[in-house]
Wavefront OBJ file of the C-alpha trace (Angstrom):
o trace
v 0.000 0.000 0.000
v 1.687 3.253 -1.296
v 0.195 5.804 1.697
v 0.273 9.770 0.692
v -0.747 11.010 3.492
v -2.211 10.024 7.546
v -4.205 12.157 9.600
v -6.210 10.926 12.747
v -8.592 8.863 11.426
v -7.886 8.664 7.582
v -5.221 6.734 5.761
v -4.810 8.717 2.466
v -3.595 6.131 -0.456
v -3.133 5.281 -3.929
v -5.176 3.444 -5.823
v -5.007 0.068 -7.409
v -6.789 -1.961 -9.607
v -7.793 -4.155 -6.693
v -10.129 -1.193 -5.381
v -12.626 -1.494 -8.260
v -15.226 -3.105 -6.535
v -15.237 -0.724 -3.490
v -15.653 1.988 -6.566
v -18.347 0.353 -8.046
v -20.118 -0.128 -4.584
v -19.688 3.294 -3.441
v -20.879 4.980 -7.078
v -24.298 1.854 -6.642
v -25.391 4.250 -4.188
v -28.457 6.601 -5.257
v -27.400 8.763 -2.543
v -24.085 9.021 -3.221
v -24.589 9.769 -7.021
v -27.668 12.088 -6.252
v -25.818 15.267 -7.253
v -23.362 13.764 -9.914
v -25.778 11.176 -12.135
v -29.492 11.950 -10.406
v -29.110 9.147 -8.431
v -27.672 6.719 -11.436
v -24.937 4.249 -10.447
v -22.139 3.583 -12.671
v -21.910 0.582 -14.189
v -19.305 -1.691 -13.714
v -17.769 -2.030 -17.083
v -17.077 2.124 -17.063
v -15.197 1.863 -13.667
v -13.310 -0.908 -14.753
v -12.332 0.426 -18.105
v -12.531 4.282 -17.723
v -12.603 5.602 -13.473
v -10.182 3.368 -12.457
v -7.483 3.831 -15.199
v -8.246 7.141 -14.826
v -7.184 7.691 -11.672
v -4.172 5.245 -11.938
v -2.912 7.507 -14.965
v -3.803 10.683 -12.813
v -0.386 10.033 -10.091
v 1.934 10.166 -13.489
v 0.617 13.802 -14.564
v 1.985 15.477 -11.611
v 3.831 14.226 -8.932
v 2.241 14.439 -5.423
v -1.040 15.115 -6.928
v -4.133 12.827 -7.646
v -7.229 11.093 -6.404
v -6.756 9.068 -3.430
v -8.226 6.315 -1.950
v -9.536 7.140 1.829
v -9.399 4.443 4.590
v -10.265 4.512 7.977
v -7.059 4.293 9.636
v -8.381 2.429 12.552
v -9.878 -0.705 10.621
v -8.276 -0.468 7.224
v -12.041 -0.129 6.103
v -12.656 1.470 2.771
v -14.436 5.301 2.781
v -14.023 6.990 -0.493
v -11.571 9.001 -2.184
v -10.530 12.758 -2.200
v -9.251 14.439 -4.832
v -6.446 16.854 -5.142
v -5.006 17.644 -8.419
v -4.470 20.693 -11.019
v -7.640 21.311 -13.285
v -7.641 20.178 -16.995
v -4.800 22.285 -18.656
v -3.456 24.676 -15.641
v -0.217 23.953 -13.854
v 0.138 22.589 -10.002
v -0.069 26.422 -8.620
v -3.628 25.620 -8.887
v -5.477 22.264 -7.317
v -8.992 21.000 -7.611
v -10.360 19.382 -4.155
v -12.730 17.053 -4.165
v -14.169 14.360 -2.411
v -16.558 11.404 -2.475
v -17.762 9.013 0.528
v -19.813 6.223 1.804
v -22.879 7.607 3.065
v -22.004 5.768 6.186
v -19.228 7.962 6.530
v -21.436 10.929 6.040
v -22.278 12.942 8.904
v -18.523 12.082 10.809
v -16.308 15.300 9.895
v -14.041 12.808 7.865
v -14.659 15.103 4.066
v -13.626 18.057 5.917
v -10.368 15.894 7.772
v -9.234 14.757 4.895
v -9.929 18.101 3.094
v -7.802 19.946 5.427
v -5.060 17.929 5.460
v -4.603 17.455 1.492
v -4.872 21.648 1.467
v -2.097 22.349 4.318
v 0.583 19.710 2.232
v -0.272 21.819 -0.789
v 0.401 25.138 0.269
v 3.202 23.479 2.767
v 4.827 21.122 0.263
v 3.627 21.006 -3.220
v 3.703 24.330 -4.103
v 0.283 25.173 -4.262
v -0.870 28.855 -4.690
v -4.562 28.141 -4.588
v -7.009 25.489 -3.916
v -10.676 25.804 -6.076
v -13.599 22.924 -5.422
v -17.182 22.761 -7.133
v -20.360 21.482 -6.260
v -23.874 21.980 -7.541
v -25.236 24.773 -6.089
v -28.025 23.097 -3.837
v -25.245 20.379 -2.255
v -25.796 21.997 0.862
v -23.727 19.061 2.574
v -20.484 19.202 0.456
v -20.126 23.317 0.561
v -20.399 23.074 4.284
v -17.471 21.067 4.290
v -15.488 23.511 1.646
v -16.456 26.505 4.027
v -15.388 24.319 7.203
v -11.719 23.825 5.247
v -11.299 27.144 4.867
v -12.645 27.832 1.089
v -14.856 31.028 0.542
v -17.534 31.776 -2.353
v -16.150 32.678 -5.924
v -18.978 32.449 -8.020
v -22.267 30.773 -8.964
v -22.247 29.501 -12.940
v -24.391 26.957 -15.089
v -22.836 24.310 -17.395
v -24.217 22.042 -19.973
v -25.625 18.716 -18.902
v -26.395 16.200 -21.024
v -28.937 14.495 -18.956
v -30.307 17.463 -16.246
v -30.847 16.641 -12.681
v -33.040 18.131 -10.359
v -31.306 21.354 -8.846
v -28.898 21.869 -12.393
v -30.822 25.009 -12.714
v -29.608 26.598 -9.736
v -26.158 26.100 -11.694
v -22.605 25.266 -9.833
v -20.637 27.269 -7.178
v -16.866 27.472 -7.022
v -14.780 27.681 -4.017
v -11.665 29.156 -3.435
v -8.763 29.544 -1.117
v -5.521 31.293 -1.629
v -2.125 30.034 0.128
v -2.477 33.954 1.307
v -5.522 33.480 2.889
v -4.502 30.333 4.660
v -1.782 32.250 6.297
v -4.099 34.552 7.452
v -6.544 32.069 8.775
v -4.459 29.286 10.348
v -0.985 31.319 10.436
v 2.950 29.808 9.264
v 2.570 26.542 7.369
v 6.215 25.607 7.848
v 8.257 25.620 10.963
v 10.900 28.441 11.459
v 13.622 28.345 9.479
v 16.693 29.868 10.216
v 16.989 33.388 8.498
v 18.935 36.564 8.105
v 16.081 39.166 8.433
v 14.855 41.440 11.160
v 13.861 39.514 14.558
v 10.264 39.474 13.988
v 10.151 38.573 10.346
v 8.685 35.321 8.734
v 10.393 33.134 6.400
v 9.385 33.126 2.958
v 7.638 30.651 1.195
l 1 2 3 4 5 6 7 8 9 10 11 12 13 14 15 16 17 18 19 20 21 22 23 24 25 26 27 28 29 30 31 32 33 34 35 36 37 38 39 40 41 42 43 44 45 46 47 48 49 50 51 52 53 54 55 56 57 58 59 60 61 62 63 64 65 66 67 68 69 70 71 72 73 74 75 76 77 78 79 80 81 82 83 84 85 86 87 88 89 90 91 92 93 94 95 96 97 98 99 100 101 102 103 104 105 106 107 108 109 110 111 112 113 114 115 116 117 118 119 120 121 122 123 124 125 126 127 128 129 130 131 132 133 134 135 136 137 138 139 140 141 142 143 144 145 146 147 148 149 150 151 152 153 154 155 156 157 158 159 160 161 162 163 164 165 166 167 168 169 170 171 172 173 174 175 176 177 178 179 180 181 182 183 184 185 186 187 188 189 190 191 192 193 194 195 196 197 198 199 200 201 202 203 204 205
């Protein structure tokens, strides 16, 4: 098991091909799909032979970046993923967050854990300027949890959907947070490091 990251109660890791059928159980779930597909699970051919390779191919694009499997660290019992990558065609200043969980994780605090973590070792370590994260607009649930890690507002926008799904035509929302803002909010990301300046002033980043 090739572990990117540990925080209290998550194990963040990659992926293999062993983990399809935990990714075909958690995307059977109406509830879990409700405000990606209407409720529509995805078959099993398409995570075999497109979400799965997918993410595999994803760890190779840029390094420390990707979608990661999410474990509970106590049991070794299978939760989700998260998400944390540059967007389609933009370089790894910027990541996408995202996240996707059992609905009996729901409810626990573990989207925002595992949120907060992946954000601190990209501004910390990865060189992350700022963190962006999308949702329809009436997913009450998941932009709780971008606001509880820190993200703020951007804008509201409408995309094309192929098949529409109840509450596309309140359109998207993006979420943002800068590696600025961080510092303002939750203060040095790296320990002191011995520097030449004025008593009193922080190292750079």
């Amino acid at each position: 098991m090739q572990v990117f990251l540990k925080t209290e109660r998550l194990v963040l890791r990659r992926f293999t091909e062993a983990d399809a059928d935990d990714l075909f159980d958690l995307d059977g779930d109406p509830e879990v799909m409700r405000f990606l597909t209407g409720g529509k699970p995805t078959p099993r051919e398409v995570i075999r032979d497109e979400t799965l390779p997918r993410f595999l191919r994803a760890y190779e694009r840029f390094e420390g970046f990707g979608v990661w499997a999410a474990n509970e660290r106590s049991n070794g019992k299978f939760l989700g993923w998260f998400e944390f990558h540059p967007p389609e065609g933009r370089g790894p200043e910027e990541a996408e967050l995202g996240y996707r969980l059992r609905r009996s994780a729901w409810g626990k605090g573990y989207a925002t854990e595992g949120s907060l973590a992946l954000i601190r070792k990209g501004f910390a370590e990865l060189g992350v300027r700022r963190v962006v994260a999308e949702t329809m607009a009436v997913n009450s649930a998941s932009r709780r949890v971008m606001e509880k890690a820190g993200l703020t507002y951007v804008r509201t926008f409408h995309q094309y959907w192929p098949e529409p799904i109840a509450g596309a035509e309140h359109g998207e929302v993006e979420y943002a947070l800068t590696k600025a803002d961080y510092r303002v909010k939750y203060g040095l990301l790296d320990p002191p490091r011995p520097t030449h300046k004025s008593p009193g002033v922080p190292p750079d980043f």
